[in-house]
Backbone as CSV, one residue per row, in Angstrom:
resi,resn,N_x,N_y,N_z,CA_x,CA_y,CA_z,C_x,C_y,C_z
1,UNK,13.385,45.371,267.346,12.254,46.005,267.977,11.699,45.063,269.032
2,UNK,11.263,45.699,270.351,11.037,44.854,271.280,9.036,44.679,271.640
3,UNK,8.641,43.557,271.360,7.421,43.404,271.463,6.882,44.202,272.656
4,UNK,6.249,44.306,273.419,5.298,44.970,274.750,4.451,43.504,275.250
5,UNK,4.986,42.558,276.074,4.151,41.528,276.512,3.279,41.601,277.005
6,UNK,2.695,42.813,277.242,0.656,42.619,277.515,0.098,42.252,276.038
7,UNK,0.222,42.599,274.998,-0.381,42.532,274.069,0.236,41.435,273.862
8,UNK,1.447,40.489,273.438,1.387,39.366,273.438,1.699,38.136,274.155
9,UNK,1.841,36.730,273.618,1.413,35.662,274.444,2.987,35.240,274.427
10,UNK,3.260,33.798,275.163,4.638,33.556,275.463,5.040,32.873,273.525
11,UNK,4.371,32.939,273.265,4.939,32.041,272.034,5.368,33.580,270.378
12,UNK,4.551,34.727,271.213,4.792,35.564,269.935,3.579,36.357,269.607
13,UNK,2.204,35.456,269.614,0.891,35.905,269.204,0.373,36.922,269.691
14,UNK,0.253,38.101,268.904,-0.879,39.131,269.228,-2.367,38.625,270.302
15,UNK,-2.237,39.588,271.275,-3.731,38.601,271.879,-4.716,40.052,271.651
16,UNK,-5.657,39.502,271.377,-6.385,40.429,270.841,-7.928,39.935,271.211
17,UNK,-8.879,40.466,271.941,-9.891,39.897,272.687,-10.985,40.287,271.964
18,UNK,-12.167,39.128,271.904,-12.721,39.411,271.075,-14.252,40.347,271.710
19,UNK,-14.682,40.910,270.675,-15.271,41.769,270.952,-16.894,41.517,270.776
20,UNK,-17.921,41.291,271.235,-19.137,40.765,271.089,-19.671,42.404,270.203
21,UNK,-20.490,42.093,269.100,-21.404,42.917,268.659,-22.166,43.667,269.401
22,UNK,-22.852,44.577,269.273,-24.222,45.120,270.283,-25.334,44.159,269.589
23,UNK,-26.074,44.036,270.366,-27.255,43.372,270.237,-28.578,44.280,269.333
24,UNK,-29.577,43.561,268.333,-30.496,44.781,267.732,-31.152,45.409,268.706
25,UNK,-31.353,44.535,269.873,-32.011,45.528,271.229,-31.189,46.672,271.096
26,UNK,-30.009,46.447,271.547,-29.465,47.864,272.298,-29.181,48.338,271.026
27,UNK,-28.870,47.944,269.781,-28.908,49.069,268.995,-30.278,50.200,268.244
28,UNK,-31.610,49.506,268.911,-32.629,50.123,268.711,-32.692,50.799,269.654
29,UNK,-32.093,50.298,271.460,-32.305,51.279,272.526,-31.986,52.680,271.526
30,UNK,-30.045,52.868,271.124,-29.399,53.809,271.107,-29.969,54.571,269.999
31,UNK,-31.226,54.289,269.090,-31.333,54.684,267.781,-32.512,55.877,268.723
32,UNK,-33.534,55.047,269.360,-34.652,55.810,270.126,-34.017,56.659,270.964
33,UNK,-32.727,56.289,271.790,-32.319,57.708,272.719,-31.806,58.641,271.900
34,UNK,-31.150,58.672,271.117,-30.746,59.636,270.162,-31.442,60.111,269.759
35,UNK,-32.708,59.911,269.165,-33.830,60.480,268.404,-34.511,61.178,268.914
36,UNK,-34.622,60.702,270.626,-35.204,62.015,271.507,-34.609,62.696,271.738
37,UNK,-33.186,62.699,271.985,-32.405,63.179,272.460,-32.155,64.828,271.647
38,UNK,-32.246,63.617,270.080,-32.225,65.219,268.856,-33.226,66.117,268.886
39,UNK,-34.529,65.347,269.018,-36.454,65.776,268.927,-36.193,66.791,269.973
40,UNK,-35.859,66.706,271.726,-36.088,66.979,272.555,-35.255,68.024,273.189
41,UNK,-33.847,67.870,272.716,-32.794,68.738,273.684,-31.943,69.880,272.317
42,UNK,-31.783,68.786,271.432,-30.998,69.872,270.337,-31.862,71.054,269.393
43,UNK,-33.202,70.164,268.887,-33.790,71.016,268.034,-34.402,72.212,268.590
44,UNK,-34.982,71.740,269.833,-35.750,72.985,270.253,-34.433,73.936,270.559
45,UNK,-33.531,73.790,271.488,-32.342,74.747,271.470,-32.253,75.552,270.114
46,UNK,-32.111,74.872,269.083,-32.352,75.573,267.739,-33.120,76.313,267.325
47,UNK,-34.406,75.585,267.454,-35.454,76.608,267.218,-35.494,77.877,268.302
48,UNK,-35.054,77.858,269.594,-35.370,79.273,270.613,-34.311,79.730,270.135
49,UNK,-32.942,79.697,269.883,-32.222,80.953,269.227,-32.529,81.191,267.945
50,UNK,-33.247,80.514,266.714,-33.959,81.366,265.848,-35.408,82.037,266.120
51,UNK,-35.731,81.914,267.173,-37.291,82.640,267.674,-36.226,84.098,268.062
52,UNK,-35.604,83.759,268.934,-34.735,85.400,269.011,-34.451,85.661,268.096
53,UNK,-33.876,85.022,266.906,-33.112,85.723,265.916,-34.296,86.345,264.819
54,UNK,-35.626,85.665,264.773,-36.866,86.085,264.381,-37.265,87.028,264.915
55,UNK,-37.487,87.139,266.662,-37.990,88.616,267.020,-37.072,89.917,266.710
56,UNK,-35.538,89.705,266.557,-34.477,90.872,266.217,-34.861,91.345,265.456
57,UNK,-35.064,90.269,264.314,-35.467,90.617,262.898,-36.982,91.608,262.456
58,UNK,-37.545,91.109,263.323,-39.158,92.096,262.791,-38.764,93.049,263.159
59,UNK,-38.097,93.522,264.618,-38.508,94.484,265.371,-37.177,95.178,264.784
60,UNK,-36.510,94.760,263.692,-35.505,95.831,262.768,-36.382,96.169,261.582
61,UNK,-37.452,95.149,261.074,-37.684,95.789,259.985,-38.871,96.292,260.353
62,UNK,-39.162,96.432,261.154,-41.076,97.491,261.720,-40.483,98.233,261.871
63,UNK,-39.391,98.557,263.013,-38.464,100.027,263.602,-39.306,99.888,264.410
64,UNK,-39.773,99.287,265.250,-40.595,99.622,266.762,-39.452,100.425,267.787
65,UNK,-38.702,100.044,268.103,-37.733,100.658,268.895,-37.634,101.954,268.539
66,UNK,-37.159,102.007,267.095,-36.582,103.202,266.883,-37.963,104.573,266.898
67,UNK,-38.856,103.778,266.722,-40.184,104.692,266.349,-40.127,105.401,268.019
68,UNK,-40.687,104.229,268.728,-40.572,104.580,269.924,-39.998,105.149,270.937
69,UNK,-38.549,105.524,270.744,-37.264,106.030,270.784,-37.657,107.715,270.483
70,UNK,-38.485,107.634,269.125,-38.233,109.121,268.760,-39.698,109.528,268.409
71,UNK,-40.653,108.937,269.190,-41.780,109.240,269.010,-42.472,110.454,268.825
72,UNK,-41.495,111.680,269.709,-41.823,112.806,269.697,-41.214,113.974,268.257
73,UNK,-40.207,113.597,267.605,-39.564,114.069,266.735,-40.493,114.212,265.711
74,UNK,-40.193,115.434,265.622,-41.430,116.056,263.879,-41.191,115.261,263.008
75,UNK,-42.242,114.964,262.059,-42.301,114.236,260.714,-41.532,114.881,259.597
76,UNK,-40.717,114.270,259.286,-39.244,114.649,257.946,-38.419,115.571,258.414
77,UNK,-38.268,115.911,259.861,-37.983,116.645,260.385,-38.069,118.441,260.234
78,UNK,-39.590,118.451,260.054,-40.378,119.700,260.004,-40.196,120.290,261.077
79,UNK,-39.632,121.556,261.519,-39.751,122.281,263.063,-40.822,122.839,262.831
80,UNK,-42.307,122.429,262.140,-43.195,123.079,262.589,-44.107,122.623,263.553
81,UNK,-45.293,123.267,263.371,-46.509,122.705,264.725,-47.057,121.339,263.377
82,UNK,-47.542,121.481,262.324,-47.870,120.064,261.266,-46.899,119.196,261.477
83,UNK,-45.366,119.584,261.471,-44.377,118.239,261.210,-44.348,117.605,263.054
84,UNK,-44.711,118.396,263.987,-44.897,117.261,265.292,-46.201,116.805,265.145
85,UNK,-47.430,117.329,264.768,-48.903,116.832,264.782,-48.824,115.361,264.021
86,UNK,-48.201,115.856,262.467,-48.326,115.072,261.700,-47.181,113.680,262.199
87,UNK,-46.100,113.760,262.717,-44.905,112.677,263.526,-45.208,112.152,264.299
88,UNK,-46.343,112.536,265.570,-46.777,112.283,266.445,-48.092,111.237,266.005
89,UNK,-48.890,111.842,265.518,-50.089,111.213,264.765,-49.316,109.906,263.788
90,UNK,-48.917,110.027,263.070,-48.644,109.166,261.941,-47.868,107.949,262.505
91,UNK,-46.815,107.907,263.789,-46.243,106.926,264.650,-47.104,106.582,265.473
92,UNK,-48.689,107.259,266.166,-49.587,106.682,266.923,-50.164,105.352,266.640
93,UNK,-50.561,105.718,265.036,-51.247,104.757,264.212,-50.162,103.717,264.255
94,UNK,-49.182,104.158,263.331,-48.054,102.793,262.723,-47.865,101.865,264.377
95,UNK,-47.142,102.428,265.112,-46.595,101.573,266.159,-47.784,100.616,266.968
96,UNK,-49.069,100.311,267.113,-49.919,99.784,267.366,-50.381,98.610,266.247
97,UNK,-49.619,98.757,265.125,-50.148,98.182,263.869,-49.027,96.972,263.975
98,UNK,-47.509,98.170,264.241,-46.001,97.259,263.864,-46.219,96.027,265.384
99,UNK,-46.506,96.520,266.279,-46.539,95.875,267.758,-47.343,94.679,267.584
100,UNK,-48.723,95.070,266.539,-49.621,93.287,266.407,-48.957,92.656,265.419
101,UNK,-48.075,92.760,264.521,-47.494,91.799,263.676,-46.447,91.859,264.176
102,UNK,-45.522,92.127,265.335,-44.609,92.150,266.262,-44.961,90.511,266.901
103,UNK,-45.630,90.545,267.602,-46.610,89.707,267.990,-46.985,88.945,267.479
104,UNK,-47.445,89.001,266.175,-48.134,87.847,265.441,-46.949,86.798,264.947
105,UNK,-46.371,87.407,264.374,-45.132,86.758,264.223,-44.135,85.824,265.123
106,UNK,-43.772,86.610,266.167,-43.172,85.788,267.263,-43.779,84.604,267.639
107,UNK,-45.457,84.967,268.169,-46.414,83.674,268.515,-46.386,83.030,267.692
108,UNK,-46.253,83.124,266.361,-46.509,81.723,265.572,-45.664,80.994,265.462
109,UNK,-44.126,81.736,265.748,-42.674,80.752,265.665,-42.782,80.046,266.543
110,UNK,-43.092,80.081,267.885,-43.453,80.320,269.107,-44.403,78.837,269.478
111,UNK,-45.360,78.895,268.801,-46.163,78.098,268.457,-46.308,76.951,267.723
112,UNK,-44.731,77.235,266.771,-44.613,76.293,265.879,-43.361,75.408,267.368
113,UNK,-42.802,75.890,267.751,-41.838,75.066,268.734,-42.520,74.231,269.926
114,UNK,-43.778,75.182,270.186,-44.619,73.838,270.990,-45.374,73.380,270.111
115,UNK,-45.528,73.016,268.766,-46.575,71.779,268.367,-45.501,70.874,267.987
116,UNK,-44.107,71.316,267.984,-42.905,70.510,267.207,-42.531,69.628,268.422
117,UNK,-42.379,70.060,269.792,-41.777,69.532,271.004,-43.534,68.264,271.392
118,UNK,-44.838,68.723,270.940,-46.015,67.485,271.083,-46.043,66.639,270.011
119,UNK,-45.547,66.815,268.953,-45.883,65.820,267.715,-45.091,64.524,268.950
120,UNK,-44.558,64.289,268.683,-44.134,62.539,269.636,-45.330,61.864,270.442
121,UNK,-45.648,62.992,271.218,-46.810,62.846,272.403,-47.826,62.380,271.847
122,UNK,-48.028,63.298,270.948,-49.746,63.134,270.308,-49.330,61.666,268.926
123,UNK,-48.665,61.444,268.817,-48.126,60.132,267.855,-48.493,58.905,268.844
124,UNK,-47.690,59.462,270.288,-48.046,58.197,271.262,-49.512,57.690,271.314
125,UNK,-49.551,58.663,271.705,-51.431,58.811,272.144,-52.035,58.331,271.290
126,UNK,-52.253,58.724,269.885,-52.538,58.245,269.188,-52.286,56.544,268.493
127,UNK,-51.625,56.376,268.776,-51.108,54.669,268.806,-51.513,54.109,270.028
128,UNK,-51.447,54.538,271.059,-52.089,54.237,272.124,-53.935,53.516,272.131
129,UNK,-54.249,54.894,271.172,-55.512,54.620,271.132,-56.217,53.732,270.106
130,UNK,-55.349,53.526,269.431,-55.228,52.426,267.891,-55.418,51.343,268.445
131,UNK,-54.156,50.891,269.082,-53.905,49.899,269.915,-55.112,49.408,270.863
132,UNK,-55.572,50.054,271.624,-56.520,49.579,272.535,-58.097,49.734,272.182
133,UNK,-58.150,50.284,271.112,-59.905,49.789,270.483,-59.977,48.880,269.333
């Protein structure tokens, strides 16, 4: 078998270069960029496709769409003048009700992704202000 003389020396020896450690600096740099990196770019990505996957979800189990869709269709499907009064009336009420917990819901996921993206900020600040009184 024939050696490859970059890797070794005239006498036989593997040369093999040595490799300096990272320093605790730069391994605290890489610990803090990562950590924002996760805080800042991955989680929230996470959290906005479960805020969609949260609004899908209400607005399947309220039936806003579908209410709204068939707003005019008689109640239990009565062809009378009661089963449109009563279909018409009875989706007036509900869909104004399903639309604020439509709403309520979303905003608070919503809400929870901007106090999640300030916790760092307000940590700073707060050390900030430790620090200097």
């Amino acid at each position: 078998m024939k050696n490859n003389p970059i890797f070794t020396d005239t006498t036989g020896q593997q040369i093999i270069k040595e490799v300096e450690p990272d320093s605790y600096i730069e391994i605290f740099w890489y610990s803090v960029r990562d950590f924002f990196s996760w805080w800042y770019i991955e989680m929230p990505i996470k959290y906005l496709r479960t805020w969609v996957r949260v609004m899908v979800i209400l607005n399947d189990q309220l039936s806003i769409t579908l209410l709204v869709k068939n707003f005019f269709l008689p109640w239990m499907r009565h062809n009378s003048f009661a089963g449109y009064f009563f279909g018409i009336a009875i989706k007036a009420i509900y869909i104004p009700i399903a639309i604020c917990a439509f709403l309520l819901g979303s905003s608070l996921y919503f809400a929870f992704i901007i106090c999640w993206i300030l916790i760092p900020i307000g940590i700073g600040i707060a050390l900030i202000k430790t620090i200097t009184n």
